[in-house]
C-alpha positions, 0 to 999 in steps of 0.5 A: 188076587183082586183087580183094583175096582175103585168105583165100588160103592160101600155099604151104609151100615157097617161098624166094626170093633177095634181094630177091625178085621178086613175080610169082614168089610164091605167091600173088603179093600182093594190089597193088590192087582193082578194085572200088574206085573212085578218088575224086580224093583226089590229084588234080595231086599229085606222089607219091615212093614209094620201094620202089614196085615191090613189095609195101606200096609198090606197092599205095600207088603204085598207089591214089595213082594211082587217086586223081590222083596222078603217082608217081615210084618207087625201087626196087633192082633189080626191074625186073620188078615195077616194070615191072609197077607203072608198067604198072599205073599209065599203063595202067590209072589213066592217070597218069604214072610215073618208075621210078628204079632205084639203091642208096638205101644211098648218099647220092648217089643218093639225092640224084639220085633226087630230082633226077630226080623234079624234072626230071620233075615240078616239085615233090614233094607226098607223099613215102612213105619205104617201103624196107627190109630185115631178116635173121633172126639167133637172138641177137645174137651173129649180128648183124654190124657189116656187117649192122648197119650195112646195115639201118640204112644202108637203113631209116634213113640213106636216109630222112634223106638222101632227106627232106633231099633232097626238103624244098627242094621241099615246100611248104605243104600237103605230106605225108611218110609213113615207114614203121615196123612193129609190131615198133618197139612190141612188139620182135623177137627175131629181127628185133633190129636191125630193130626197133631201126630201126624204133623210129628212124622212129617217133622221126624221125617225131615229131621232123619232125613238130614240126620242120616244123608252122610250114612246113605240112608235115605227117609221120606213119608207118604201122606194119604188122603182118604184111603179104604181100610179097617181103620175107617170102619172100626173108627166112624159112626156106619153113615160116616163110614159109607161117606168117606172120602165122598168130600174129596176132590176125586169124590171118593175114597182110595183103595189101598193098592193105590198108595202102595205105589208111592212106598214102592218109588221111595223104597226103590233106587228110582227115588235115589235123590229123594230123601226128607219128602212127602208124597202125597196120594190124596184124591186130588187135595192140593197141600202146601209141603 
């Protein structure tokens, strides 16, 4: 287990292919602490987290485990990092895991990956929709309709069709956690279509909120700023990579196990008058909404 260390300075020559493996960043991303106990917060609760191999969405699966949670996982192809997370999670925390590997991009899929998670679990009590993707483009004439519609297909279609998929089996009580960024508030200039999916979530987010208040269900987003995880490093040229988050106002990137807190709050009965908001772990940004 690590101890969160955010004050580690990053190396200036990396770059990895998409969708980049964690275990081989430097220094590989900050996931859990040890020093902080569970408190049985998700206690007999049933987590579907996707994009939990790596990065923000690990570092989540892995304190809902911490606090009693069973987690099912979606993720692409990294079967190294979410080997290393479903380790984490039965090995140290105890709790059970079911890794699903599969192209979120497909409608189809996405339905048997919840089919999955049912047949092991019975239910889905916190739902965490946490995959993404984003290419730099310096103007909008570098922005393709395939990369368009990928980056949409990825971060905002998926999402419909995994919430739609999940919802049969959320009942009163349950809790769906999107996640947004900081740059569906301020912008991008080189993240535009990003961005622009980003602003979606916040907007879906807000809308299935008050679609859902009467069945009890309960919707927020999180809205990271720059955080430290294999999305950076396959994305950016090595010397932006070693700068991110140097233009934040704390003058540095998170590390993944300092967001994971705002999912457990909403997902937890201590956010039980929360729903239809956006939490904002930003590195001191200020933001309007």
């Amino acid at each position: 287990m690590q101890k969160a260390n955010p004050k580690k300075k990053l190396r200036k020559d990396q770059h990895q292919s998409r969708p980049g493996i964690e275990s081989k960043m430097d220094p590989v991303p900050v996931t859990d602490n040890a020093s902080v106990t569970g408190s049985n917060k998700l206690k007999g609760k049933i987590a579907f987290i996707t994009g939990g191999d790596s990065g923000i969405g690990k570092a989540v699966a892995i304190l809902f485990a911490k606090e009693g949670a069973d987690i099912a996982i979606v993720y692409f192809n990294e079967h190294t990092d979410a080997k290393d997370t479903e380790r984490i999670i039965t090995e140290d925390y105890k709790r059970n895991c079911l890794l699903i590997p599969g192209d979120l991009t497909k409608e189809k899929f996405c339905q048997s990956a919840i089919a999955k998670a049912i047949k092991k679990f019975g239910a889905i009590d916190i739902l965490v929709n946490n995959a993404s993707i984003h290419y730099e483009s310096k103007d909008l004439e570098g922005i393709s309709t395939e990369q368009l519609v990928k980056t949409f297909t990825t971060n905002v279609f998926s999402m419909f069709w995994i919430t739609k998929a999940a919802l049969p089996h959320m009942k009163q009580g349950s809790s769906i956690i999107n996640s947004s960024s900081v740059t569906a508030y301020r912008g991008s200039p080189a993240l535009m279509d990003y961005a622009a999916t980003k602003g979606a979530i916040v907007s879906f987010t807000r809308s299935l909120a008050t679609n859902l208040v009467e069945k009890g269900i309960r919707v927020n987003a999180v809205a990271p700023g720059p955080i430290w995880t294999p999305l950076i490093a396959s994305s950016f040229k090595p010397e932006k990579v070693a700068k991110h988050g140097s233009d934040a106002p704390m003058k540095r990137a998170g590390e993944p196990v300092e967001v994971a807190p705002s999912y457990l709050f909403l997902a937890s009965e201590d956010a039980s008058y929360i729903t239809g908001q956006v939490l904002h772990p930003n590195g001191g940004e200020i933001v309007n909404g």
